[in-house]
MDAnalysis code that builds the backbone (N, CA, C; Angstrom):
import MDAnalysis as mda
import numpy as np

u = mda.Universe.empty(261, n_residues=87, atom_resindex=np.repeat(np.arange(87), 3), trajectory=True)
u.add_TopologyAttr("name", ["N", "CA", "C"] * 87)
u.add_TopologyAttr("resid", np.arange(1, 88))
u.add_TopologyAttr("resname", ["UNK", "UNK", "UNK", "UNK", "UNK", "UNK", "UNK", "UNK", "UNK", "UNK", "UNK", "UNK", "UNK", "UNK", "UNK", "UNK", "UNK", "UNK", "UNK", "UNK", "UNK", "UNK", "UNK", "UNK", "UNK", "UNK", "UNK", "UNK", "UNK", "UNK", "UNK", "UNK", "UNK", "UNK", "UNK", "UNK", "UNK", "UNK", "UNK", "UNK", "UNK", "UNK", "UNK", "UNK", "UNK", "UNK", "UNK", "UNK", "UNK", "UNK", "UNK", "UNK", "UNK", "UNK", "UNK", "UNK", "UNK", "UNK", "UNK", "UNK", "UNK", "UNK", "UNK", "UNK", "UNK", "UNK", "UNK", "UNK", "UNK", "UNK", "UNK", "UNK", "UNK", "UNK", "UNK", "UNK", "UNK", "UNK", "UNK", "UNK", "UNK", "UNK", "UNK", "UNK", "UNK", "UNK", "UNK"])
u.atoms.positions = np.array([
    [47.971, 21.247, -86.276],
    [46.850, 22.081, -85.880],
    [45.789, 22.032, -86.985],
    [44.379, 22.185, -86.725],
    [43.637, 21.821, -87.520],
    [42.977, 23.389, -88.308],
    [42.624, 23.265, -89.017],
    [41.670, 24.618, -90.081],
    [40.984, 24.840, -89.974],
    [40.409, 26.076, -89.669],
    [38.964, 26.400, -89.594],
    [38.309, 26.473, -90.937],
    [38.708, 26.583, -91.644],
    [38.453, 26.496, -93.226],
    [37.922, 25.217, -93.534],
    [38.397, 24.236, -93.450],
    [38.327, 22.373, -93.672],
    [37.088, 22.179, -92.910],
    [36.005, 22.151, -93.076],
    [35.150, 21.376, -92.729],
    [34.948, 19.913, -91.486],
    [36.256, 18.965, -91.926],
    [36.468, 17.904, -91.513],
    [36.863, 18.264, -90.289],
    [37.892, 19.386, -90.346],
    [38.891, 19.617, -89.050],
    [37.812, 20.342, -88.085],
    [36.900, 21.356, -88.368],
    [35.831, 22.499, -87.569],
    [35.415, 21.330, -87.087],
    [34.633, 19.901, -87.472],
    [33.464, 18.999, -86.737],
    [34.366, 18.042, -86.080],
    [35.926, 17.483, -86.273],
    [36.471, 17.116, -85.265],
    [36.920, 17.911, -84.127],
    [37.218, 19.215, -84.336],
    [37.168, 20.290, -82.927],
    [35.772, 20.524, -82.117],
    [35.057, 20.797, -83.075],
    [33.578, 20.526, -82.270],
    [33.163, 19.050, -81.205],
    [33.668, 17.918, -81.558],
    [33.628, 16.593, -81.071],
    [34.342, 16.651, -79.709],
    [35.350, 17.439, -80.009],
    [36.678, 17.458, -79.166],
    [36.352, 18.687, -77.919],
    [35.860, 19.204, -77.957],
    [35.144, 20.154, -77.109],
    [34.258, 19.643, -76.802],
    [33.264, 18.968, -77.263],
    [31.948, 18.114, -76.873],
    [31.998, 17.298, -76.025],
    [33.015, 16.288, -75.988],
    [33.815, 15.675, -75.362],
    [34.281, 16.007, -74.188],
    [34.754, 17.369, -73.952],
    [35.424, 17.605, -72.600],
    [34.314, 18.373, -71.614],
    [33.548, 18.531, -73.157],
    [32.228, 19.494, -71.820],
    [31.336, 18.000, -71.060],
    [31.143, 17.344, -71.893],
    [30.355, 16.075, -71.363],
    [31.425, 15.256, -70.159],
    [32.580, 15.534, -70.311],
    [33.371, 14.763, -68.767],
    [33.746, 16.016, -67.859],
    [33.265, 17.010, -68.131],
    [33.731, 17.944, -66.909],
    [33.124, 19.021, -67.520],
    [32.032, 18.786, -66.286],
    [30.839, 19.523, -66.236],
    [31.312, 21.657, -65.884],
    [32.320, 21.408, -65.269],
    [32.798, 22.669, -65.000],
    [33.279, 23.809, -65.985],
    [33.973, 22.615, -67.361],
    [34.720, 23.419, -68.808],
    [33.297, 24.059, -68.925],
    [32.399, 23.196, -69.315],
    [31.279, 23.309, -69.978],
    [30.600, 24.796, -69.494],
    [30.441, 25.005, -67.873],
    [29.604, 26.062, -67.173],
    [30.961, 27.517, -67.761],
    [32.677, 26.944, -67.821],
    [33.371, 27.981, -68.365],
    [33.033, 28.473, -69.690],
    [32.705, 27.734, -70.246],
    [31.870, 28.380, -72.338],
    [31.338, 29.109, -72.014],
    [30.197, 29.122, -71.059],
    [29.051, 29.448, -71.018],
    [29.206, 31.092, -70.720],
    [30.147, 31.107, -69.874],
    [30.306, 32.424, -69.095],
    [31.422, 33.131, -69.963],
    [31.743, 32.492, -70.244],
    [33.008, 33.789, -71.226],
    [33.162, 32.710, -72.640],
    [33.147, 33.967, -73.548],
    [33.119, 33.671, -75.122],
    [35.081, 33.564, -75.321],
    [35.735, 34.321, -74.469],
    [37.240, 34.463, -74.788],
    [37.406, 32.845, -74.592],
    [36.947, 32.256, -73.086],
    [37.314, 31.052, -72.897],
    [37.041, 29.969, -73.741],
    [35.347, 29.822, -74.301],
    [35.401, 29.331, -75.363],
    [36.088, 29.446, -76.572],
    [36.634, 30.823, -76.984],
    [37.507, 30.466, -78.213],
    [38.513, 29.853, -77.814],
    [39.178, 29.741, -76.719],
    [40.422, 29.118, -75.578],
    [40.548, 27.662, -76.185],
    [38.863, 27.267, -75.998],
    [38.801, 25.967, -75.512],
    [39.054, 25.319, -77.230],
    [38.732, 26.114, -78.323],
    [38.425, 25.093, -79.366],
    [40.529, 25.326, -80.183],
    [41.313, 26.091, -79.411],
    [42.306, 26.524, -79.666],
    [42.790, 25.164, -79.430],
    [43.131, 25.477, -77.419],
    [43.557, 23.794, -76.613],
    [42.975, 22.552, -76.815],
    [41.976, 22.343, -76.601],
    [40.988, 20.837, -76.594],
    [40.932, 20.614, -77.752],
    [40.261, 21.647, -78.871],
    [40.102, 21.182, -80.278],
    [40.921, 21.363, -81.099],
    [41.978, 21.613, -80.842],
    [43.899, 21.820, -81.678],
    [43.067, 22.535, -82.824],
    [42.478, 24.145, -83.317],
    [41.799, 24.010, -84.113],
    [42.889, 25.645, -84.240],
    [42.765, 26.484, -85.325],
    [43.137, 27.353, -85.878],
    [41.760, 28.384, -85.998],
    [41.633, 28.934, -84.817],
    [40.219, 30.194, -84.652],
    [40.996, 31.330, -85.326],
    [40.054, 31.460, -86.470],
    [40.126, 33.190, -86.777],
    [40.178, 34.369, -86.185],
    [40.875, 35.943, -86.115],
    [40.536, 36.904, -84.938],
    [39.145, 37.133, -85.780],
    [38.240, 36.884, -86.612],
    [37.337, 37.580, -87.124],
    [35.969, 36.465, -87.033],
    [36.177, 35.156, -86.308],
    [35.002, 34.171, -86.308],
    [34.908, 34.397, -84.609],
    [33.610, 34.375, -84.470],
    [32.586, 34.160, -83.008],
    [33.044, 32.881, -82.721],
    [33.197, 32.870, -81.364],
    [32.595, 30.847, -80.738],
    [32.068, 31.837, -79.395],
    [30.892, 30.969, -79.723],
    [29.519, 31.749, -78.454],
    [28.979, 30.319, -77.873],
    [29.094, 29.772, -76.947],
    [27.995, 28.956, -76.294],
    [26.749, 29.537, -75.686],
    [25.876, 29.375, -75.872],
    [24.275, 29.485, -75.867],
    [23.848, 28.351, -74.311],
    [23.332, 28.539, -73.468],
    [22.881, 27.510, -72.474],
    [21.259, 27.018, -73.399],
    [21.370, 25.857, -72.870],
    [20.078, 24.896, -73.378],
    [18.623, 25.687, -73.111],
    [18.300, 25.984, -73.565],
    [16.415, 26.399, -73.734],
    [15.658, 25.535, -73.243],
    [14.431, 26.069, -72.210],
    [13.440, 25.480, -71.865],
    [12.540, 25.322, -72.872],
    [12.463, 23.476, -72.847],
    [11.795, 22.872, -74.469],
    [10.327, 23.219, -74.586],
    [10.274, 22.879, -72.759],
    [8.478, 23.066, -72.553],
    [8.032, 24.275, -72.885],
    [8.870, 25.584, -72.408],
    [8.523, 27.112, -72.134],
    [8.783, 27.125, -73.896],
    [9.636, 26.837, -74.720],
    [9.938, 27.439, -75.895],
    [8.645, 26.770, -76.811],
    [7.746, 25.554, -76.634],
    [6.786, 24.691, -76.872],
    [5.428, 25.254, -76.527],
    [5.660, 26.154, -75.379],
    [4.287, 26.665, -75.195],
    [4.069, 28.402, -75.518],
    [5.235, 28.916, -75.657],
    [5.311, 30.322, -75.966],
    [5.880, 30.870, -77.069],
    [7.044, 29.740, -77.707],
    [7.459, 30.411, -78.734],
    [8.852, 31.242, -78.326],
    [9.522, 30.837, -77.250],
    [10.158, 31.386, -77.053],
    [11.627, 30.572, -77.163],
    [12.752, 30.814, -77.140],
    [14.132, 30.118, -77.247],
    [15.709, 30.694, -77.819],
    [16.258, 30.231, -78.277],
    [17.695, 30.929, -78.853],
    [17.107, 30.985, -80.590],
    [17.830, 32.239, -80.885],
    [18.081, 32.179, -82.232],
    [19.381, 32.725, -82.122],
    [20.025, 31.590, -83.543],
    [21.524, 32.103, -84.221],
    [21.438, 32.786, -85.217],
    [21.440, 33.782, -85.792],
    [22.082, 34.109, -86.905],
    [23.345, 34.386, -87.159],
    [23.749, 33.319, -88.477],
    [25.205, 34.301, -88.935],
    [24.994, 35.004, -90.271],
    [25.650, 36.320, -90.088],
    [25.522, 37.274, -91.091],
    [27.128, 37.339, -91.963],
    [27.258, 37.041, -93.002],
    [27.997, 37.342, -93.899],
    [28.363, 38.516, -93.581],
    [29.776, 39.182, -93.805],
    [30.233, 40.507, -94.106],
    [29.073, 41.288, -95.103],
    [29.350, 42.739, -94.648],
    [28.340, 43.023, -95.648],
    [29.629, 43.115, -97.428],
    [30.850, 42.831, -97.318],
    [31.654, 43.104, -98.872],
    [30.922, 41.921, -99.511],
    [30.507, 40.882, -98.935],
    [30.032, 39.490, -99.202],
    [28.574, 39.510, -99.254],
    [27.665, 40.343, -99.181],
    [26.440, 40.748, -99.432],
    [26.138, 40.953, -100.774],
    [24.874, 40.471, -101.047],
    [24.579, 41.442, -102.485],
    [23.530, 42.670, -102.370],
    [23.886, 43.164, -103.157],
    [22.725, 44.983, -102.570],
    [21.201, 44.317, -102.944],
])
């Protein structure tokens, strides 16, 4: 099983999910709709070791034109714990 810690192992689970959303268009519409299933998916497909304390969120694709003419689109932020903050 792979680490979420390891770097190497997170971007071969990412590949590995990438992978199954691009041959079956259906996994892909399942991310989308439930965050449980996506952590599911990077568990099974991406043999990966998910934290109970890390997000996996799929985001649907943004309109390039609408986000090009308005300014509009997804933003991610990840926020550090605040013990991991500095004041």
């Amino acid at each position: 099983m792979r680490k979420w810690n390891n770097t190497d192992d997170k971007q071969a689970a990412c590949i590995a999910v990438l992978n199954k959303i691009a041959s079956d268009e259906s996994f892909g519409t399942k991310c989308l709709k439930s965050d449980e299933f996506a952590r599911e998916a990077f568990r099974t497909v991406g043999k990966i070791e998910v934290p109970d304390d890390a997000k996996v969120v799929f985001l649907p694709e943004g309109d390039l034109d609408k986000a090009k003419r308005d300014g509009t689109g997804s933003l991610v932020l990840e926020i550090p714990p605040a013990a991991n903050r500095s004041s």
